[in-house]
C-alpha positions as CSV (number, residue, x, y, z in Angstrom):
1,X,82.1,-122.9,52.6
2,X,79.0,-125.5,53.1
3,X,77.5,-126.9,56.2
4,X,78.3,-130.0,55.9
5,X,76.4,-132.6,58.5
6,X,78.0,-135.6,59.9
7,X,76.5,-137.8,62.6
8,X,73.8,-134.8,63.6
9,X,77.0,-132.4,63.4
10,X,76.9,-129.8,61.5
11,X,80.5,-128.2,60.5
12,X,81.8,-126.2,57.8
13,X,84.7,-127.8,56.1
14,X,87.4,-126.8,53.6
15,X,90.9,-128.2,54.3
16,X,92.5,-131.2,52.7
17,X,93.8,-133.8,54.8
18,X,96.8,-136.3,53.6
19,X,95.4,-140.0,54.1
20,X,98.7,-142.4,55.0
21,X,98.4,-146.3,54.7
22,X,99.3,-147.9,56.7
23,X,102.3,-148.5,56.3
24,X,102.8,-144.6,56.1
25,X,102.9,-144.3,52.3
26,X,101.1,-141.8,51.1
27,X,97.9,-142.6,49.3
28,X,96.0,-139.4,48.5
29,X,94.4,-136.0,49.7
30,X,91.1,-136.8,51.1
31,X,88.6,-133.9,52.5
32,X,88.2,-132.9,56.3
33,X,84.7,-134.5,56.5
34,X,86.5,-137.9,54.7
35,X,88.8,-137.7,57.5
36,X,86.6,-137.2,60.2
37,X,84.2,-139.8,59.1
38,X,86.9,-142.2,58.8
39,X,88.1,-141.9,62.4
40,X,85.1,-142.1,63.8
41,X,84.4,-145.7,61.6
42,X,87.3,-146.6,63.7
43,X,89.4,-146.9,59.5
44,X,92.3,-144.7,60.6
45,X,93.9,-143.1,63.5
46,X,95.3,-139.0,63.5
47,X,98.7,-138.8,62.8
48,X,99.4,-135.1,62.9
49,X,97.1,-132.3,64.3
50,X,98.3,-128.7,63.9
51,X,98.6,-126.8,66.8
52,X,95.5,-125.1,66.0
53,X,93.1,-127.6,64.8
54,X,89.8,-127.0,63.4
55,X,87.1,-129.1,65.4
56,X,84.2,-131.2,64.3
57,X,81.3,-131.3,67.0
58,X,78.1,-133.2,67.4
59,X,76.0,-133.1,70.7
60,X,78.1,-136.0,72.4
61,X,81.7,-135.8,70.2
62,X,84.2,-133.5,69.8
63,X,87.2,-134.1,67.1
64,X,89.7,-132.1,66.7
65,X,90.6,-132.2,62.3
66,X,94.1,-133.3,61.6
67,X,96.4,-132.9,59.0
68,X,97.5,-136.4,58.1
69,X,95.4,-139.1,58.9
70,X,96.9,-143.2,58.8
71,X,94.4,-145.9,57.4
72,X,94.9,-149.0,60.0
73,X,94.6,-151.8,57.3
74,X,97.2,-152.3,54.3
75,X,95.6,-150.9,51.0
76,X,97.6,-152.5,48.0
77,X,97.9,-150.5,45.1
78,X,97.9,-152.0,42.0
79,X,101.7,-150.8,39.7
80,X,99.2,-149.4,37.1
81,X,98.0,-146.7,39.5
82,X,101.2,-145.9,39.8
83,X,102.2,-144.4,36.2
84,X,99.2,-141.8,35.8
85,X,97.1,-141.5,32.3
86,X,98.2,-139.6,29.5
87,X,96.2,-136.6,29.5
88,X,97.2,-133.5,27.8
89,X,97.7,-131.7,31.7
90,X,99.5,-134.6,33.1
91,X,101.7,-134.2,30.1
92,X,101.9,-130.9,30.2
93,X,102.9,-131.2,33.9
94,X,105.3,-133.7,32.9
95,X,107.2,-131.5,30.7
96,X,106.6,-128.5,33.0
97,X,104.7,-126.0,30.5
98,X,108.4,-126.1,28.4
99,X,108.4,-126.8,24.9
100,X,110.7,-129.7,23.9
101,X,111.8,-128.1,20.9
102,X,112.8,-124.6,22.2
103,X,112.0,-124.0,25.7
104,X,109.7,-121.5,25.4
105,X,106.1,-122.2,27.3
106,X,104.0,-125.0,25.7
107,X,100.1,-125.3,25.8
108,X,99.9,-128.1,23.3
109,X,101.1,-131.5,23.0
110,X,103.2,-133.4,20.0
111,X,103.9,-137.0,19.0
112,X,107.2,-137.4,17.9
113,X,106.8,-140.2,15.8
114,X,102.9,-138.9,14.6
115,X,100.2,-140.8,14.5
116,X,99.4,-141.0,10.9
117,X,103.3,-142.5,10.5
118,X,102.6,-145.4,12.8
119,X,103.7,-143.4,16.5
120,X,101.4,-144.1,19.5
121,X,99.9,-142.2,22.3
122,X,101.8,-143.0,24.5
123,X,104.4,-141.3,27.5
124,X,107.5,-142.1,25.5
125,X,106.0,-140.8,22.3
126,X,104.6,-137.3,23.0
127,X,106.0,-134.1,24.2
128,X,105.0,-130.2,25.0
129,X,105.5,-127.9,22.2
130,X,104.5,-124.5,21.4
131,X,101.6,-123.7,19.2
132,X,104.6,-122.5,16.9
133,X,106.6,-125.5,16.4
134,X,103.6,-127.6,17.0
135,X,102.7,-126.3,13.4
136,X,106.1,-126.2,12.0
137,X,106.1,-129.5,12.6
138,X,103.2,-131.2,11.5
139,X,103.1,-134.7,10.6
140,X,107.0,-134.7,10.0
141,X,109.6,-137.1,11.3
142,X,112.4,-134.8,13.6
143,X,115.1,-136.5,10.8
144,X,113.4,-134.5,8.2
145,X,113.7,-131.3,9.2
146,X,116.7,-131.7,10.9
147,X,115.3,-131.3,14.9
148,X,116.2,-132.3,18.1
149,X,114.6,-132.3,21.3
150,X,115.7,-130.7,24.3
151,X,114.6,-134.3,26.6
152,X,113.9,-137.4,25.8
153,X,109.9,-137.9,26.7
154,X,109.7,-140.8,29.4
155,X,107.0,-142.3,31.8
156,X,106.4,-141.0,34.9
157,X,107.5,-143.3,37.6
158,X,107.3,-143.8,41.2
159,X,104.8,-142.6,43.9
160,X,106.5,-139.1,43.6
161,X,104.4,-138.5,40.4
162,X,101.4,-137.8,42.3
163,X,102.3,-135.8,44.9
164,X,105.2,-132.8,42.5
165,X,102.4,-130.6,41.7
166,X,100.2,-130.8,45.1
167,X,99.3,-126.6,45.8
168,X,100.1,-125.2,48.6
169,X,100.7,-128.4,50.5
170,X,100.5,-128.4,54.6
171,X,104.3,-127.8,55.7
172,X,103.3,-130.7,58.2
173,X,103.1,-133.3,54.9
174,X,106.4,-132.9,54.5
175,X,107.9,-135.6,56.3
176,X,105.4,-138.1,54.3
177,X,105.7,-136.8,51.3
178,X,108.4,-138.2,48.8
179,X,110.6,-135.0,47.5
180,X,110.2,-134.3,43.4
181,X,112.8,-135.5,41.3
């Protein structure tokens, strides 16, 4: 925990607070001092405080922290934010730790068509696989040694994306956020 000063306030601040736009979407998780210093630019409004807030004080304002604050003008996301960047976690999280060859947990990631036979990196082209198969594999074509996968490797679509591995999320998100598929 870290004093953290706003507007001659001084406050210690740890939570996460889910930023709406404003059309109620939700955009991302944004820190309590975020929050706060949006409101009081007059940016958003509180949507949700908890029944127990935590409170941000200066010598002439009081404001209680709430859980989900609304942004009052429209921020358009452009569709590429939308489908996040191949990175080995996001994949990994894709997948869900599983190995696409046997099931078993998976730390590292494959291309099913490799790269030194012409595959791309890309989400339609790489799965989780165990260090074991991973190996076995190599630069081999699944026809050639007679594999199959257990699911078909696909881009991640849909606002859902970022919000199925949130930890611990506030129950009072729940009626923004958009339920995993």
């Amino acid at each position: 925990m870290v004093p953290a000063p706003i507007g001659g306030a001084v406050v210690l601040l740890m939570g996460r607070v889910l930023l709406l736009n404003a059309t109620f979407e939700p955009l991302q998780l944004v820190s309590e001092r975020r929050a706060v210093v949006l409101m009081l630019a007059g940016r958003a409004e509180p949507i949700v405080t908890p029944d127990e807030p935590a409170v941000c004080r200066s010598a002439t304002v009081t404001i209680a922290i709430p859980s989900i604050v609304r942004l009052h003008e429209m921020v358009k996301l452009p569709t590429k934010v939308r489908t996040p960047p191949l990175t080995r976690r996001s994949l990994l999280l894709r997948d869900s730790f599983r190995c696409a060859y046997c099931l078993e947990h998976a730390d590292t990631i494959d291309h099913v068509v490799p790269r030194s036979r012409g595959g791309r990196h890309e989400w339609t082209n790489v799965v989780a696989a165990c260090r074991h198969h991973n190996m076995q594999k190599g630069d081999r074509l699944l026809e050639e040694i007679g594999w199959r996968m257990h699911f078909e490797p696909r881009v991640p679509d849909g606002p859902w994306w970022r919000w199925r591995h949130v930890p611990d999320p506030d129950p009072l998100w729940a009626p923004y956020l958009p339920r995993a598929s």
